[in-house]
N, C-alpha and C positions, 0 to 999 in steps of 0.2 A: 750433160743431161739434156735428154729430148723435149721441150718445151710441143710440140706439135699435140694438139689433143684426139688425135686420132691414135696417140701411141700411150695416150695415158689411160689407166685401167686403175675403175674406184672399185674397190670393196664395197659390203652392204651395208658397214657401218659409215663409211666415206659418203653416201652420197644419203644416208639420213643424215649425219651431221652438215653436208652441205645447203641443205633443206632445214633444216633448226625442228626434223620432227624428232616425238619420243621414243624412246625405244619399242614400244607395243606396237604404235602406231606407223610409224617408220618403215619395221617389219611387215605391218600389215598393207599397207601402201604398195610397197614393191613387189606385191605379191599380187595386187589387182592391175594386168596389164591395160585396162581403160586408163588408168591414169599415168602409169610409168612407162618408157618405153620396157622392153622386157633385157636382160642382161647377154649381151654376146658371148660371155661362157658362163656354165653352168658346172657348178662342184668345184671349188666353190663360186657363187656366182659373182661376176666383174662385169659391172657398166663400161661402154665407153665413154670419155666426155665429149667427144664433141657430141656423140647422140645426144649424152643430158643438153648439152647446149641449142642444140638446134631444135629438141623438145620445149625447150626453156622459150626458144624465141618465137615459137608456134602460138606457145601458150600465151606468152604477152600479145600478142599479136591477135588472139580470137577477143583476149580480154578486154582491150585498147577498143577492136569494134564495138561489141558489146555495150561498152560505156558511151558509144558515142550514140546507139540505138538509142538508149535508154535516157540521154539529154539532149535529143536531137529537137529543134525547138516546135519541126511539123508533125510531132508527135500527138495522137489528139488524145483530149484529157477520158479515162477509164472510171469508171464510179468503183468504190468499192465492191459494189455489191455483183458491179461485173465479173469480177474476179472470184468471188466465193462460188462455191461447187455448186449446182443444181440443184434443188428438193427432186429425190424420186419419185415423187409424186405428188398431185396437184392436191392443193388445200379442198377443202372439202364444202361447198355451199351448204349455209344455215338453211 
């Protein structure tokens, strides 16, 4: 047996179970290419794993920075109210 994952080919059910998604969502997931890569054959469609793998290690990898953005200690502190959306329009003088 080929151990190489360039020669290994998941089913749509294989690589929602590889992912612990549910079946709706699983489906619906692999069908939005922003987040999955797209499947190298179509009818029926077959992932390859090294792609999922090197998707896999992209995705930790933005995530990893990400985190580090986000507890970085020159970070300077946000008020809440910086964050909430803008009034359209200016209050209105009594």
């Amino acid at each position: 047996m080929d151990d190489d994952p360039r020669h290994v080919f998941l089913h749509a059910s294989d690589v929602i179970r590889r992912y612990d998604w549910g079946k709706t969502k699983g489906y619906q997931n692999l069908k939005d290419r922003s987040l999955v890569p797209p499947p190298v054959m179509t009818h029926p469609d077959r992932w390859r794993l090294d792609q999922l793998l090197t998707w896999e290690e992209r995705r930790i990898a933005l995530a990893e920075a990400a985190l580090k953005v986000l507890v970085a200690p020159e970070r300077e502190q946000v008020a809440i109210a910086d964050l909430l959306p803008k009034p359209k329009r200016s209050p209105r003088s009594a």
